[in-house]
C-alpha positions as CSV (number, residue, x, y, z in Angstrom):
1,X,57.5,59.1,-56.5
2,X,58.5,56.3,-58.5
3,X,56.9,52.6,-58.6
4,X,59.3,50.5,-58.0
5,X,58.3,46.9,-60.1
6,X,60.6,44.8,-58.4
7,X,59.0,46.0,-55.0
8,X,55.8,45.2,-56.1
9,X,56.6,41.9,-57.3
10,X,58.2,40.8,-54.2
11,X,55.5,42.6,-52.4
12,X,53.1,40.6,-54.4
13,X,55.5,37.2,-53.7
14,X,55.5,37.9,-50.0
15,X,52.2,38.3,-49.6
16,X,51.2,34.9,-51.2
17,X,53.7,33.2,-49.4
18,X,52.5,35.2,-46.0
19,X,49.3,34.1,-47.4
20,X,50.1,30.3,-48.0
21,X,51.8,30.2,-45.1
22,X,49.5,31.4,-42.8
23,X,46.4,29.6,-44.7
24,X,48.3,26.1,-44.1
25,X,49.8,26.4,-40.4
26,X,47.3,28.7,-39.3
27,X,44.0,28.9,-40.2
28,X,43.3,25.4,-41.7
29,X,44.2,24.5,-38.2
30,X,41.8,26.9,-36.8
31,X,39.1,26.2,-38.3
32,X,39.6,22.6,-38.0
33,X,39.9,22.8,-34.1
34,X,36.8,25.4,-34.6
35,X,35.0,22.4,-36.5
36,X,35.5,19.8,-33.9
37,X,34.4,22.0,-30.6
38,X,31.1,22.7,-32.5
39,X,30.9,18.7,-32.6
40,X,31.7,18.1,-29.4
41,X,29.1,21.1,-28.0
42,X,26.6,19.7,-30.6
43,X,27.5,16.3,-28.9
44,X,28.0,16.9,-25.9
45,X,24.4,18.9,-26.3
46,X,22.6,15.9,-27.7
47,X,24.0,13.7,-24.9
48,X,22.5,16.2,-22.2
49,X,19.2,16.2,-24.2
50,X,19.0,11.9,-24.4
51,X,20.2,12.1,-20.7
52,X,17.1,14.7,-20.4
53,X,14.8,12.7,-21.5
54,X,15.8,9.3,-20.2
55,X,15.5,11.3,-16.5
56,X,12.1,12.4,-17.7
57,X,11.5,8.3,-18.7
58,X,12.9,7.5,-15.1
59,X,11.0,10.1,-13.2
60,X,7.7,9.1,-15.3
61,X,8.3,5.2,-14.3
62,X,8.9,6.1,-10.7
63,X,5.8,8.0,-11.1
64,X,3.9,5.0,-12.3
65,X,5.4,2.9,-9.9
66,X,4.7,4.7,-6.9
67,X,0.9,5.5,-8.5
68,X,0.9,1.9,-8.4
69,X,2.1,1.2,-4.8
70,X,-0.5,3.7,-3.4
71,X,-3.3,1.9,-5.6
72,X,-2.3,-1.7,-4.1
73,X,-1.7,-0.1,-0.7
74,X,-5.5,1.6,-1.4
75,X,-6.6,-2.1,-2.2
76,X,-5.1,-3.3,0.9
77,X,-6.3,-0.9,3.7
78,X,-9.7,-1.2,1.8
79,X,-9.8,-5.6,1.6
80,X,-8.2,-5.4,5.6
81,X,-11.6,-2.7,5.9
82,X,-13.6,-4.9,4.2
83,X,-12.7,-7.6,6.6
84,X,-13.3,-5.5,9.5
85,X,-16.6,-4.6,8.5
86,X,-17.3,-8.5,8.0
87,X,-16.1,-9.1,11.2
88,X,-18.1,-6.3,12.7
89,X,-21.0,-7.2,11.0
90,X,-20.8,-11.0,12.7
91,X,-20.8,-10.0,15.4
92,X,-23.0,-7.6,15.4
93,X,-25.8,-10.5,14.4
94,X,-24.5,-12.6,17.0
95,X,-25.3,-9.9,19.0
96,X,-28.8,-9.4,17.9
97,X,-29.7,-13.2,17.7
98,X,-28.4,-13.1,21.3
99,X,-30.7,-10.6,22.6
100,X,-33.1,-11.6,19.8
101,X,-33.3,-14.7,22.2
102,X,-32.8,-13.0,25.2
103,X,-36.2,-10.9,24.0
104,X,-38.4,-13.7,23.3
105,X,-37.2,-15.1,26.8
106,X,-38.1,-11.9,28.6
107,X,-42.0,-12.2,26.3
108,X,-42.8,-16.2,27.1
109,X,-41.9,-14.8,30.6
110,X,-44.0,-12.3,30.4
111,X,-46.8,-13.8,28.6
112,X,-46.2,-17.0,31.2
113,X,-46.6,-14.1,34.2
114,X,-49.2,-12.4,32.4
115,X,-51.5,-15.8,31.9
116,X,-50.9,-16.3,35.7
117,X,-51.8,-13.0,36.9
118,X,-55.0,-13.4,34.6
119,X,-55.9,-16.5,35.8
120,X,-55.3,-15.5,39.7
121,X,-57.7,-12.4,39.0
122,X,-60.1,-14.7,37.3
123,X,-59.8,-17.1,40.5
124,X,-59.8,-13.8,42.8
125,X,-62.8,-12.3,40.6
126,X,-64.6,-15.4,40.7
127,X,-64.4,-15.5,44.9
128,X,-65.4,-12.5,44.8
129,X,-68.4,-12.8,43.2
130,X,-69.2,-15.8,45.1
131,X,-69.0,-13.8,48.2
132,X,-70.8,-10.8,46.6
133,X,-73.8,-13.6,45.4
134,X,-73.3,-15.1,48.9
135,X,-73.9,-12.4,51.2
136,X,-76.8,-11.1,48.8
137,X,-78.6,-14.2,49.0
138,X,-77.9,-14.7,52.4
């Protein structure tokens, strides 16, 4: 077996030119359309992230905001209660003075009917004892 130089040579010559060849058309290309869909994942990543966090923002403000709904809706039922429990209270001491009057009505009548009844069982004690010192005497 014999080494043939000018098969070599050509060899050599077709395999750089195979080599060039396929560097320039085919992987240069490659890698290039390699390169830019690892930017656009890597973008395409970084845009999901931002639009990750600004939902986060979003769901943290609606958060806030509905936080502070319930706290002015909290200050509401309790000022409306607050009111209720005013008006309840006013009429509640209406209430009272009423029969707070009604009471010393019922005691002057009382006291009124008690002084009476005292002074008619004086009058009917005193009698009494007149007929009791009468009918001794006599």
């Amino acid at each position: 077996m014999t080494i043939q130089i000018s098969l070599v040579i050509w060899t050599i010559i077709g395999f750089i030119t195979l080599s060039f060849i396929l560097n320039r058309f085919l992987f240069k290309p490659l890698l290039r359309v390699m390169d830019e869909r690892t930017d656009k994942i890597k973008t395409a990543e970084a845009n999901r992230q931002a639009e990750l966090e600004r939902r986060e923002k979003i769901q943290k403000a609606l958060e806030i905001s509905n936080a502070a709904r319930e706290q002015e809706a909290l200050k509401a039922m309790e000022l409306e209660l607050s009111n209720e429990r005013k008006k309840t209270e006013t009429i509640l001491a209406d209430k009272k003075a009423e029969y707070d009057a009604e009471l010393e009505k019922i005691r002057q009548k009382y006291d009124a009917d008690t002084k009476a009844a005292e002074e008619k069982l004086s009058d009917s004690i005193d009698k009494l004892a007149q007929k009791y010192v009468k009918t001794q005497i006599l």
